[in-house]
C-alpha positions in Angstrom: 25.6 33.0 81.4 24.3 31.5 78.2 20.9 31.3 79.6 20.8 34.7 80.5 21.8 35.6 76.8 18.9 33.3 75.5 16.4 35.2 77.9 17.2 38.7 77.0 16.7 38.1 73.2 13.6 36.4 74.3 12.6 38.9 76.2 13.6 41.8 73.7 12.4 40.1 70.4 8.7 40.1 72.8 9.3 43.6 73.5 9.9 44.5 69.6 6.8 42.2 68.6 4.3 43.9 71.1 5.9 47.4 69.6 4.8 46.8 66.2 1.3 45.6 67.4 0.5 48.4 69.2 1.8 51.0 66.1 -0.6 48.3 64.2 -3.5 49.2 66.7 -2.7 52.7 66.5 -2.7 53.3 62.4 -5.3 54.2 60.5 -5.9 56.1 57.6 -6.9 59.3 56.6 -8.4 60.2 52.8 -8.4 63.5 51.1 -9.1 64.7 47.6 -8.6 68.2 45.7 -9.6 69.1 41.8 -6.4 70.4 39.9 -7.4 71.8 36.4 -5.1 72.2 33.5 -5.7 74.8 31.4 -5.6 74.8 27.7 -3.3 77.7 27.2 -0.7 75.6 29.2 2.5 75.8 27.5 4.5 72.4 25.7 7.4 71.3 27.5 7.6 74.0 29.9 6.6 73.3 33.8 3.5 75.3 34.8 2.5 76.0 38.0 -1.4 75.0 39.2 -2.3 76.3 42.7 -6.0 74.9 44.0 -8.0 75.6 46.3 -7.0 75.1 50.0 -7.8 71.6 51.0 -10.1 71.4 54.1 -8.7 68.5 55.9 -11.2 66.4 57.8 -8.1 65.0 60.9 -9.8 66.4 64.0 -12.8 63.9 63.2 -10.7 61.4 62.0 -8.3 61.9 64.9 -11.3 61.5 67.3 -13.2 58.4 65.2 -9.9 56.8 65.9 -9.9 57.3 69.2 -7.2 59.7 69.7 -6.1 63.2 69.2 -3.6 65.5 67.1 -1.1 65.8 69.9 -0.5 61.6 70.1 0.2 61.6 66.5 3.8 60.7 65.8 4.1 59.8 61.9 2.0 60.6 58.9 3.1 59.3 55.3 1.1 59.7 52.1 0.3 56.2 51.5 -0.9 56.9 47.7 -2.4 59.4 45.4 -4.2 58.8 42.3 -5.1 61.2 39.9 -7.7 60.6 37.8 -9.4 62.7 34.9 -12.7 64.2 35.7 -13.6 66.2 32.5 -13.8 65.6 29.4 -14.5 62.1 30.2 -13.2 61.0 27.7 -9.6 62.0 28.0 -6.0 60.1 28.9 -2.8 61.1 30.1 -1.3 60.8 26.8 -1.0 64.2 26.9 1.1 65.1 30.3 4.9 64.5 30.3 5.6 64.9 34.3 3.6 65.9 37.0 4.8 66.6 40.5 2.5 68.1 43.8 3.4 69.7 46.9 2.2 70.8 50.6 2.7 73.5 52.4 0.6 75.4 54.9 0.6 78.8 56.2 2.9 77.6 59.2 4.8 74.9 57.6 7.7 75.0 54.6 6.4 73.6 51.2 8.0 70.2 50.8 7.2 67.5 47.4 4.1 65.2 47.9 4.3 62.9 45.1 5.4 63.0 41.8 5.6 61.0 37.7 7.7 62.1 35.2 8.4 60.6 31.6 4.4 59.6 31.7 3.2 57.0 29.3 -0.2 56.7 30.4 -3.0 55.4 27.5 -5.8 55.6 30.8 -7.5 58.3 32.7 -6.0 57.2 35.6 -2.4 57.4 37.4 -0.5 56.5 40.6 2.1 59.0 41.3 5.6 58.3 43.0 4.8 59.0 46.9 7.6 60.7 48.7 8.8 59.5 52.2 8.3 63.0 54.0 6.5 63.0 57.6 3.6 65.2 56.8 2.6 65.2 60.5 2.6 69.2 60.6 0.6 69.1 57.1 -2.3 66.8 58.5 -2.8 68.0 62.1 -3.2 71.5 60.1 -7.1 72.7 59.7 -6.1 73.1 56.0 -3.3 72.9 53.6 -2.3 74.3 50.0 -1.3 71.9 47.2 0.7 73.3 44.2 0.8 71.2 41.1 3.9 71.6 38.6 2.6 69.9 35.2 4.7 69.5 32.0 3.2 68.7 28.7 4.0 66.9 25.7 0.8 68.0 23.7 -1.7 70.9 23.3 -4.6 70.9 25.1 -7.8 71.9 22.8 -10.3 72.4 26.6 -8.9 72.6 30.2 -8.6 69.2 31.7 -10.1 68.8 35.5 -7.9 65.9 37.1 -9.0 64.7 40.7 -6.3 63.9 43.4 -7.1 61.2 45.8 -4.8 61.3 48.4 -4.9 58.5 51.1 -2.6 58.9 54.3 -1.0 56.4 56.6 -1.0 58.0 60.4 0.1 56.3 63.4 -0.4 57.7 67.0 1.2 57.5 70.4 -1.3 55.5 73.1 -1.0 58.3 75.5 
């Protein structure tokens, strides 16, 4: 009987291990950017909303690069997402007080993508928070919307361009 025990954990922790490898095998990742522009007339300490352009999203040839297709994808995750101050060139992120982006496409409800509040940034650059949502719907899409909700702690004298890079984890069934 004990034997048996010490078998079937053998055989189960085996199982578990050659689980993860395959999911391991079967993750790869999947990069996207979009420009988000702040406007100077954005008010202090008041949220403002900042829709961009719809992101084009490059899955169907990432999908096929890794060798499999949108159907067999069973988890996406943002992984990270940077935003980093295109123009002026010269600017930090003194100026931003929170900062929070969210997904949505024409099918799919709009959910929170990342965020930062109480931001204390001297650099040009900042990791946001990333959220744990499955944004399988979102990346098998052809395109999706992001909406930016910014809140300031100083006035802006020129519009500020910030860049999102967005980098997301998907894993895929093997059939």
């Amino acid at each position: 009987m004990k034997s048996k025990f010490i078998v079937l954990t053998v055989l189960l922790s085996i199982f578990f291990i050659s689980c993860d490898a395959v999911d391991d095998l079967l993750t790869f990742n999947i990069s996207n950017e979009t420009s988000i522009k702040i406007k100077s007339t954005s008010p202090i300490n008041l949220p403002s909303e900042i829709i961009t352009p719809e992101v084009t999203t490059n899955s169907s040839a990432e999908f096929e690069n890794n060798k499999t297709k949108a159907s067999l994808v069973k988890d996406v995750k943002l992984r990270s997402l940077k935003l980093s101050i295109s123009d002026p060139s010269d600017k930090t992120f003194t100026f931003l007080k929170s900062v929070h982006l969210y997904i949505s496409t024409t099918n799919s409800d709009e959910i929170e993508l990342a965020y930062q509040d109480n931001i204390m940034a001297t650099t040009n650059t900042i990791d946001l928070i990333c959220t744990d949502k499955k944004l399988d719907q979102y990346i098998k899409a052809s395109s999706y919307k992001i909406r930016t909700q910014v809140t300031l702690k100083e006035t802006l004298t020129k519009d500020v361009t910030v860049k999102a890079d967005m980098k997301f984890k998907v894993t895929a069934d093997p059939f």
